[in-house]
C-alpha positions in Angstrom: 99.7 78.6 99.5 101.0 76.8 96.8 98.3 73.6 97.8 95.7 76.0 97.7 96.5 77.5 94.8 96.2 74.0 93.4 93.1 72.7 94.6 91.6 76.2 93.5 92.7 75.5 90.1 91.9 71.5 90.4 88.1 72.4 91.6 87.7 75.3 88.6 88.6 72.5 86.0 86.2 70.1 87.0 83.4 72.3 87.3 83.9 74.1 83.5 84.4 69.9 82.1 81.1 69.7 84.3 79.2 72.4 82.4 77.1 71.6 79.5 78.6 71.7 76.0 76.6 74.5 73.8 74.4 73.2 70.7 76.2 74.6 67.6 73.1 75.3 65.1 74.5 74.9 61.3 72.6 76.2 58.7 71.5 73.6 56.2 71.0 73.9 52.6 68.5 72.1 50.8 70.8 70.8 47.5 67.2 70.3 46.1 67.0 73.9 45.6 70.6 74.9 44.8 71.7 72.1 42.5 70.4 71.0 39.0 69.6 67.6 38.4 73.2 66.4 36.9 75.1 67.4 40.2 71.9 65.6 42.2 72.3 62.8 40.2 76.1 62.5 40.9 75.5 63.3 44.5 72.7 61.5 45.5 72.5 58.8 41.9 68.7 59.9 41.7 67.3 63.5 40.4 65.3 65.9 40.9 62.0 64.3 39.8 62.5 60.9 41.3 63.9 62.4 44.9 60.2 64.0 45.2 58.3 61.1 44.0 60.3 58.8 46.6 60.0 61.7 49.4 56.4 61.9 48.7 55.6 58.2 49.4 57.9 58.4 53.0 57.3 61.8 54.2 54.8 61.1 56.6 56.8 58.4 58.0 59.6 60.7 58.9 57.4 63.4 59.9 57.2 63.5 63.8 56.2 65.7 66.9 59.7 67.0 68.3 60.6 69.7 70.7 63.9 70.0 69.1 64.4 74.0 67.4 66.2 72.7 64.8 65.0 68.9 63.9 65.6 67.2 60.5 63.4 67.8 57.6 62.0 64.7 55.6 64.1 65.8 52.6 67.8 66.4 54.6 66.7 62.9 56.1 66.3 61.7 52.8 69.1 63.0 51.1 71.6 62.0 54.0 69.8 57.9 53.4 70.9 58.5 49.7 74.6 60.0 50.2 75.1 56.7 52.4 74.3 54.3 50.0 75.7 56.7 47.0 79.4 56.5 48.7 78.8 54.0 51.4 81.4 55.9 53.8 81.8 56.4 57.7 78.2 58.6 58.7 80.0 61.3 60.3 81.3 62.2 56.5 77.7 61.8 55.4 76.8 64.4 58.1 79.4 66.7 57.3 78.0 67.3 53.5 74.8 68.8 55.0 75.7 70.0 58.2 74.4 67.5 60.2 75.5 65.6 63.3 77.2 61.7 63.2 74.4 60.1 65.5 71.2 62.6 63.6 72.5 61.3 60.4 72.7 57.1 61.4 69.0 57.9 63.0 68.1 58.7 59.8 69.5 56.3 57.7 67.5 53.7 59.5 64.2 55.8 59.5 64.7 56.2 55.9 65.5 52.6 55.0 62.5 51.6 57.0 60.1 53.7 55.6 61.0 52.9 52.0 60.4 49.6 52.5 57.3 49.7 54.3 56.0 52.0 51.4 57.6 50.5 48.3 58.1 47.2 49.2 55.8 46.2 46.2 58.0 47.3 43.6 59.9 44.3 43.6 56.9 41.8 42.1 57.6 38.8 39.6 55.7 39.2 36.8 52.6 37.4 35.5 50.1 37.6 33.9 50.6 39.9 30.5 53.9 41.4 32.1 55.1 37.9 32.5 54.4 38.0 28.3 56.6 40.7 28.1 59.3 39.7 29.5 59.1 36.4 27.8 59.7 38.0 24.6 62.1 40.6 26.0 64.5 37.8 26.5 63.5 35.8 23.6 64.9 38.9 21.0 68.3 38.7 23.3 69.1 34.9 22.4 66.3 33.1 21.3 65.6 30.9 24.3 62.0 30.7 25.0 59.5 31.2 28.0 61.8 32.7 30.2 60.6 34.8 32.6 64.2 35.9 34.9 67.8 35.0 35.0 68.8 33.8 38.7 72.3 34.3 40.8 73.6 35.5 43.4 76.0 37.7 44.8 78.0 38.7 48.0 77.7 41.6 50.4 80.6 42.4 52.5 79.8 43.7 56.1 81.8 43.8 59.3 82.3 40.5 61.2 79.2 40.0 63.1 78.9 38.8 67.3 76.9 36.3 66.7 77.4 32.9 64.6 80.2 34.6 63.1 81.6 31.9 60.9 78.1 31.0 59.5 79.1 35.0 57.3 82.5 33.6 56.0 81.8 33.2 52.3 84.2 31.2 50.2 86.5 33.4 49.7 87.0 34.2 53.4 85.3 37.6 53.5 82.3 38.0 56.0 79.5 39.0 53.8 75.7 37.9 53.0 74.7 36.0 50.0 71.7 37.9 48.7 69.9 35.8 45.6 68.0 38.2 43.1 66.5 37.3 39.6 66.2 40.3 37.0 64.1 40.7 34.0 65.6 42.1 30.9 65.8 46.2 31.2 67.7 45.0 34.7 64.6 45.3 37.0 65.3 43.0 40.2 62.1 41.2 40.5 62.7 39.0 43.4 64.6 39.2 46.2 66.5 37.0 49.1 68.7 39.1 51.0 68.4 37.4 54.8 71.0 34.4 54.3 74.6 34.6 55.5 77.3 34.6 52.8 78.2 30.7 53.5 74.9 29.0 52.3 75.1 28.0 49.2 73.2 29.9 46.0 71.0 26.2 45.5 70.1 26.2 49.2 68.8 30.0 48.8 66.9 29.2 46.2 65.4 25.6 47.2 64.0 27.3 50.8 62.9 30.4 48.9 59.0 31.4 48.4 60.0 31.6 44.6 60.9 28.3 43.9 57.4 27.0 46.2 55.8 29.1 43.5 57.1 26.9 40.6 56.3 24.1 42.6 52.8 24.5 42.7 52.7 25.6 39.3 51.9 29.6 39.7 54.3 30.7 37.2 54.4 29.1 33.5 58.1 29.9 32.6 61.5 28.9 32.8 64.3 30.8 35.5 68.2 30.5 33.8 71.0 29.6 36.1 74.7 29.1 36.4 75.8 25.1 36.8 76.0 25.8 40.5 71.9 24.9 40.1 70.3 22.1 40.0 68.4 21.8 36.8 64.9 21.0 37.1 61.9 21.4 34.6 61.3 25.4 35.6 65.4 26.3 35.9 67.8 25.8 32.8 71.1 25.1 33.6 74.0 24.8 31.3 75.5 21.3 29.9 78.5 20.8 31.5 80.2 18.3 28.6 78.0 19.5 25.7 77.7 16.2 23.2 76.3 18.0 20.2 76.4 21.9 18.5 72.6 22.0 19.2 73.9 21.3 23.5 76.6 23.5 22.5 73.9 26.1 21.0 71.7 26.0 23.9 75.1 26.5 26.2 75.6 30.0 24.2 72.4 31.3 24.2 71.9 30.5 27.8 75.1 32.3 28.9 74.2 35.5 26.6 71.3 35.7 28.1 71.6 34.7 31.4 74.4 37.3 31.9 71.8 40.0 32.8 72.0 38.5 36.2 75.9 40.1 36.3 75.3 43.1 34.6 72.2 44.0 37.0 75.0 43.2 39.8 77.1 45.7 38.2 74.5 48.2 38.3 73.5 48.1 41.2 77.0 48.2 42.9 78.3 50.7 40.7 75.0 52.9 41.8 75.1 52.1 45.6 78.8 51.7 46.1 77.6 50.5 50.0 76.9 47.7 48.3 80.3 47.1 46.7 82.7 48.2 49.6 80.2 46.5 52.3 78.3 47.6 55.1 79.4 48.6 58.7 76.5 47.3 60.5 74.6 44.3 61.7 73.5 41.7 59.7 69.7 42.5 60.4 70.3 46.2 59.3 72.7 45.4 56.6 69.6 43.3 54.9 67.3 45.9 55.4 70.0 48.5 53.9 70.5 46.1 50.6 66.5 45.8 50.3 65.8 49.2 50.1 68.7 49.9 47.7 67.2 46.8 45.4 64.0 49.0 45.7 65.3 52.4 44.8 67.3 50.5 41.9 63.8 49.5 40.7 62.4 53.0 41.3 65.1 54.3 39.3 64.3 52.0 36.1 60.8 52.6 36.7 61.3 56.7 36.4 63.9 56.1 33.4 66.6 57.4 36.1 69.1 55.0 35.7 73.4 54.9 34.9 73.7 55.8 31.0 76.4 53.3 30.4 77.5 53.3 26.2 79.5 49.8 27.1 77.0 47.8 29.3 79.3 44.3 28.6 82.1 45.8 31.1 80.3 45.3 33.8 79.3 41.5 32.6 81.1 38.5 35.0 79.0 36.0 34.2 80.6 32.3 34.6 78.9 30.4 32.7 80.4 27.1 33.0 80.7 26.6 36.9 82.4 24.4 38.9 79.8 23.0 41.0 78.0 20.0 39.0 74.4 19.7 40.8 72.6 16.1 39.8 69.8 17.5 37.9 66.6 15.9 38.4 65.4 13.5 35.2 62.2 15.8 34.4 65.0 18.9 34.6 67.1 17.1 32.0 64.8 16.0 29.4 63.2 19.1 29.3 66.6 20.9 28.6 67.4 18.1 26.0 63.4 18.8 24.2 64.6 22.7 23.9 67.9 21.9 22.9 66.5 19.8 20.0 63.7 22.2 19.3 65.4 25.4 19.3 69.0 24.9 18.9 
């Protein structure tokens, strides 16, 4: 009796861990309607107005047919994409803010990131034309130095050690990452991007393969880019002197540095906004490129709108180094030019 009683019990078990599990519907808030802009803004680092203009341009991307009762709304998708980047943490503590599930909120991350890149993708533009005048002068008021049009660096990404080639991601300083290469404008807008090389190449090699150095090349853009020493310097990118022989040298070394420090403080802003960014990404390096592209874009947004970080003491987050270590043979055309500005200028 006893063996039966067993195999009773045995057979009851594995039916009831047979049985389908229940769907548990939560209710969901929108925080759109039940929070003012300062809480959204500390929540989700955009408000009120901004949210709506970015969920108006991806709406109908997230918008599908669905049998589900209960599906996502383009706004919880869109808040969820923003509390990820906001606090970069595990998704199932993303989820948990508005009720929805782990594997919902990672599907809409990615939906999210996609569609703000296939919709505002042109945000990030270098400028020309009269906006390439405007920026000119922007930097000329910080320092003095003249025709610039962006200050050029890059920075690492830290994500999880990747399958594939996984010691091409080992940066420098050991940590698997991506070296992403942007150049800024002076009210911190990112105006070109590089975000798809692994965190060993080398900032000159980003730059020498990238479409923005072709454009110099063929002479598109009538301006100069301001680098750090690891650089070559070349007619179009300024480069400080590493042994300066004279104060004007030493003049055009200052001004250089104050104003190619915007480079480090756009860094600072954008990791202190996206903190994904600055504690590094749990995904694959494809989706980890298209995660730090559309934060780049919604920085933009952000400046665009007026929504950015009020910061009283912007020099904290400065880390510029402005003297390098890395002594790149500048090209002859590169070096006379930066000699004729020193003189002139300086």
């Amino acid at each position: 009796m006893a063996a039966v009683h067993v195999r009773r019990m045995r057979n009851r078990n594995r039916r009831q861990r047979h049985l389908p599990r229940p769907r548990v519907f939560r209710d969901r808030l929108n925080p759109l309607e039940s929070m003012d802009d300062n809480e959204l803004f500390e929540r989700y680092r955009f408000r009120r107005p901004t949210i709506t203009f970015i969920l108006n341009g991806i709406h109908h991307f997230l918008e599908r047919e669905t049998r589900r009762n209960f599906a996502l709304s383009p706004v919880i998708q869109l808040l969820l994409f923003l509390r990820f980047v906001a606090t970069g943490t595990h998704l199932s503590l993303v989820g948990d803010s508005l009720n929805v599930s782990e594997s919902a909120t990672g599907r809409a991350c990615r939906d999210v990131c996609q569609a703000i890149i296939t919709v505002f993708q042109h945000v990030i533009s270098f400028p020309v034309g009269e906006k390439a005048i405007q920026v000119m002068e922007g930097f000329r008021r910080i320092a003095g130095f003249p025709n610039v049009l962006g200050c050029i660096d890059g920075t690492f990404v830290k994500i999880i050690s990747p399958h594939e080639n996984e010691a091409d991601f080992v940066n420098r300083k050991g940590v698997h990452s991506l070296n992403i290469q942007m150049v800024c404008d002076p009210n911190f807008r990112v105006t070109s991007l590089c975000a798809k090389w692994p965190g060993s190449v080398h900032d000159s090699r980003i730059f020498r393969t990238s479409g923005l150095c072709q454009q110099f090349e063929n002479g598109i853009h009538q301006g100069l880019l301001l680098g750090d020493s690891g650089y070559p310097c070349t007619k179009y990118l300024m480069t400080p002197y590493l042994s300066p022989a004279d104060n004007c040298q030493g003049n055009l070394n200052r001004a250089l540095c104050r104003t190619r420090v915007l480079i480090e403080q756009t860094f600072g802003i954008l990791k202190r906004r996206f903190n994904c960014l600055h504690d590094g990404l749990r995904t694959t390096p494809e989706q980890s490129i298209k995660y730090v592209t559309s934060c780049v874009i919604l920085h933009d947004i952000g400046i665009n709108h007026n929504d950015i970080i009020i910061n009283n003491n912007i020099e904290e987050l400065a880390i510029a180094d402005c003297t390098g270590c890395i002594n790149m043979n500048p090209t002859f055309d590169g070096t006379a030019k930066r000699n004729d500005i020193a003189r002139q200028f300086f």
